[in-house]
Structures are given as C-alpha cells and as structure tokens.
N, C-alpha and C positions, 0 to 999 in steps of 0.2 A: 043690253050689255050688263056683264051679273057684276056686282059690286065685289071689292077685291075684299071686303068684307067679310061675307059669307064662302070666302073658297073655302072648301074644305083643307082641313090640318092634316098634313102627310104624320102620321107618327113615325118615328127613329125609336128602330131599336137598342134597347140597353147597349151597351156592351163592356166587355171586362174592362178595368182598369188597366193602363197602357204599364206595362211591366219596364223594371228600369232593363240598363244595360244590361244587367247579370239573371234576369230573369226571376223565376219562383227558386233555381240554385241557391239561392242566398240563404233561403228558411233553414235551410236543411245545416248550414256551416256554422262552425262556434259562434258565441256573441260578439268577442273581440273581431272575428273576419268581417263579421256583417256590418258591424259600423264602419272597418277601412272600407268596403265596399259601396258602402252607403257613402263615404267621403269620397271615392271616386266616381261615384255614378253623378255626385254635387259639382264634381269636377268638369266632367261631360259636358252638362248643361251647360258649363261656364267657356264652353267654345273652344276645350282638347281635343285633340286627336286621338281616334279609339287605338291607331298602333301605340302610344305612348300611353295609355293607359294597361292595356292589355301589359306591356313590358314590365308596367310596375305591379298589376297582378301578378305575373310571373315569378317574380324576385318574393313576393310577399308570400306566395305558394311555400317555395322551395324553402324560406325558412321558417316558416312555420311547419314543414316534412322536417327537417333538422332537427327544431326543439324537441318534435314532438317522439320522431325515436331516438333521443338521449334520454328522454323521460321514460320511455319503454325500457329500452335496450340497455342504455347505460349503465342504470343503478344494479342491473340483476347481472354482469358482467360478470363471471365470480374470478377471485386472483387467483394468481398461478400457485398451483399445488403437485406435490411430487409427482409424478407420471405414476400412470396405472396403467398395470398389467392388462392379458386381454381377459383374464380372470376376474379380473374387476379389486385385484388387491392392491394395496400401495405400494409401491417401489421403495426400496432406501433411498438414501439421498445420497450418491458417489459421497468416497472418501476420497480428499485432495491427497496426491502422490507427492509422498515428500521424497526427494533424491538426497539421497545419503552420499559420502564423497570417502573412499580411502585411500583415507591417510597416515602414511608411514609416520610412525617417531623417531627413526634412525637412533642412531647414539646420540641424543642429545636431552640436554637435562631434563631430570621432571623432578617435581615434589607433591606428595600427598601418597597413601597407598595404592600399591603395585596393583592390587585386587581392586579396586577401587570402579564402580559401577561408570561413572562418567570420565572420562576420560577428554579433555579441551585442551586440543593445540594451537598454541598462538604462532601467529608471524608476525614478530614484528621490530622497531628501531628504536636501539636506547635513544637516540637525539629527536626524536617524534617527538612534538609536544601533547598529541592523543596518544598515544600509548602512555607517557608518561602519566595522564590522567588519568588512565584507566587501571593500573598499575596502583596508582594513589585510592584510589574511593573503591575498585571494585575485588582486585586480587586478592588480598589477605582475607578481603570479605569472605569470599566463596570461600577461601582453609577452613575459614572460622567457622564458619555455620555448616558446612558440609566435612569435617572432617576425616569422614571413612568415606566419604561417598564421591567424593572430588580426588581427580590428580590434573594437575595441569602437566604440559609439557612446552617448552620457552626454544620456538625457530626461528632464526635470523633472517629480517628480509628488510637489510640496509638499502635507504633509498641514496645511495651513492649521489647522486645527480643533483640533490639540496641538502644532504646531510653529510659534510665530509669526515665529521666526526663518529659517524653509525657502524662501521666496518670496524676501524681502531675499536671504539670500545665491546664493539662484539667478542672481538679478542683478546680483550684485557679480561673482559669476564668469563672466557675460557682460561687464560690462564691460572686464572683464581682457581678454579675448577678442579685444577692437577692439584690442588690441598684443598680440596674438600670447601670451597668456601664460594661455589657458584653464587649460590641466592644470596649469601651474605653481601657479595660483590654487585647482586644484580639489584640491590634495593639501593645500594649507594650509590652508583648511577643513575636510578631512577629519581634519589633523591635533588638532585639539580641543588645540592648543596655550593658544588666547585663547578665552573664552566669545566666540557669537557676536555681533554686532551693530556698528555703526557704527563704533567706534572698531576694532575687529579687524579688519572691512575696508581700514581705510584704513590700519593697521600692516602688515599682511600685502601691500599694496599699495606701501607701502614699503620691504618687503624684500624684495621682487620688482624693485624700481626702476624701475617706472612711471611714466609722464608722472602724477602727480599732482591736475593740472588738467585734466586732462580724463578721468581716473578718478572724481574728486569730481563732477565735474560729471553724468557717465551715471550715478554712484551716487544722485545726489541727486534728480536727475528720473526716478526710476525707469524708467529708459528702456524694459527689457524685462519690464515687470512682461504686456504680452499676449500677449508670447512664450511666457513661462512659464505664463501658465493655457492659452493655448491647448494648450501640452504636457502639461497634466494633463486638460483635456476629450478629448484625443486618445487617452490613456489610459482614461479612465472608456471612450470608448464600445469600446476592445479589453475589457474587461473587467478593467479591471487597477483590484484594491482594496488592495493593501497593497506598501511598500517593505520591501527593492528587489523589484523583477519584473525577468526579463530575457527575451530572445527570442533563442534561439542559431539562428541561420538559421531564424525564422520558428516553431521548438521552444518551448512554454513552459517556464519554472522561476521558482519565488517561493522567497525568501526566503533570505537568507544561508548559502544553501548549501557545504559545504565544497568546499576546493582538488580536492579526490580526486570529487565530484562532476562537477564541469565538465569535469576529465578525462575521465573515461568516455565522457561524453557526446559532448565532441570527438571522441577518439579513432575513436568509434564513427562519426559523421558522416565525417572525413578517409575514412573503412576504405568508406564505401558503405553502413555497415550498417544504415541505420537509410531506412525505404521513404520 
C-alpha cells in the first residue's frame, strides 16, 4: 500500500483571471464609466440581480450618449441667419408691410400748412380726459417743432354713451368756427378751465369776443349736431373704437401717445423710412 505521501501532485493549470460582470469591455470605456462599473460589478458580488444591474447600466449608457453629443453637437449648432440662396448668397431680410389707411379729411378743420409733408387726423372727444392730455403735453408740441412740416386735421368721434357732454361741445366749437375762431374755441375746452356745458360755452365764447348772437343762435339749434355724427359713423366704419385715434399720413396710432412717440414716427416718415 503506497503512502498517500508520495502520490504524485496532479498540476493545475494557470488560468486567466475570472473577468468581472462587464468583461475586458471595461478597459476600453472612459475612466468615470469604469469606476460606475467597477461599483456595480461590487454590487453583484453583494447578492443583486444582474436584470437590475444591467437596467441601471442602461440608464448610465444613455446619459452619458446625451452629455456626450451636447458636447459634440451642441456648441457647433450655429444660430439662425438669413436664408441663402441656392447661389450660396444672402437673402435680405423681408421688410415688415406697413398698411397705410385712407383717410378723407372732409370739411373739417385743420391747422398747419396746406402743403405740409405730414399730414395727422385725429378722432377724437372734447370730454375725453386722454384726448384732453394729449391735446395738453403733445399738440402745440408738434406746431412748435414741426412748423412747415406738420398739419393736423381735428374729427369728431364723441363717445356719446359716457360722455354726454362731447357731441354739444363738438358743436359749440363749430360754431366758433363760422367766425373764424375753431382752435381758439378748441383750446378752451380742452382747457377744462369750466365744467363743460351751456353756460361754459357761452363764457368761453365770450372771452373769445364773438358775435354772441349768432353763436347762441348755431349753439341753440344745434346746427352741426350731423356733421358730428356723421364724423363718428365715418370713424366706426375705419375701424376706430376709442379716443383719441390719429392717422399720421394714412399710419395708425391710438391713444394718447407720448410727444417722443409722434417723433419717431415723423421723423421716420420725413427720412423715407418707413414703405
């Protein structure tokens, strides 16, 4: 019987080191992947399941494809630039279409020269308390600084419904008008010196020095009371729903816009610049 001594030793051979989860894959992936990888192969061993490992590979893949073409893709995006031709040349860049509106001035008052390049009709309500602002800070402005180049022209568009006073003095300041005394009459109701009505007519018509008797008289028979609606139906069908409205050569603009406004606008119109 041979002693278990001397049995001969079977050698084993080598063999490769037992690869983890992810294999020799790993060498080849950035530094940051291979440590999460290395932390979930640590995880493994600690008795997970390979579908919830793999799930969280998955997730770790795909955003790291996301960072990685923003970091491509992203920065070289270039911004949007005018269309090109198929000539390879620039395009202009459209000019915005501005709609012009015409509108009539009828018989009705204006001041500034007849020839006068800009041409703004207003619509609007002495009892307005915007119009009457705008009247204060901006009207005389534009005479002033534009005085060959400005004519205003002054349309009724009494808002009957909250002003019952806007229609009456619309026609108090026509009949100023038959002696020559429109503007004179239309700055004194704009002045909001006297509440409006009958008796501030006929005071204001007094300190104007008006034939008297025959201001009482157009005052009384409401002489232009269908002048004046007709310049409010004339309005309704331009579309115009609120005072003041103006028409800078046929341009609209609503509402007690400032002095620095109207500027511009002008400005732009004298220059050509506007299609």
């Amino acid at each position: 019987m041979k002693s278990r001594l001397n049995r001969p030793t079977r050698k084993i051979k080598n063999k490769p080191p037992k690869q983890g989860l992810f294999g020799s894959t790993a060498a080849h992936l950035p530094t940051g992947l291979q440590d999460q990888l290395s932390e979930l192969a640590s995880v493994q061993s600690s008795g997970f399941q390979r579908p919830l490992i793999y799930s969280i590979l998955l997730v770790c893949v795909f955003v790291l494809g996301m960072v990685s073409g923003f970091l491509i893709w992203g920065k070289n995006t270039p911004a949007a630039a005018n269309p090109v031709a198929d000539n390879g040349q620039t395009l202009p860049t459209p000019v915005q279409q501005v709609t012009r509106v015409a509108v009539e001035e009828g018989d009705n008052p204006s001041i500034g020269p007849a020839d006068a390049p800009i041409t703004v009709i207003e619509f609007s309500d002495y009892q307005c308390p915007y119009c009457q602002k705008w009247e204060s800070q901006v009207f005389q402005r534009l005479l002033d600084e534009y005085p060959t180049q400005v004519r205003i022209v002054y349309r009724d568009f009494p808002l009957n419904g909250i002003h019952p006073e806007a229609a009456p003095s619309a026609n108090a300041a026509n009949c100023a008008g038959e002696q020559d005394a429109y503007w004179q009459y239309h700055d004194k109701l704009f002045s909001y010196e006297l509440n409006l009505g009958k008796d501030a007519y006929l005071q204001y018509a007094r300190e104007l020095k008006l034939d008297m008797t025959a201001f009482t008289a157009c005052l009384e028979s409401d002489r232009y009371a269908a002048e004046v609606t007709a310049d409010l139906e004339y309005a309704v069908s331009l579309g115009v729903q609120s005072t003041p409205t103006f028409f800078i050569n046929g341009l609209y603009m609503v509402g007690a816009q400032p002095y620095d406004t109207f500027k511009k606008l002008i400005d732009q119109e004298l220059a050509g610049e506007i299609p």
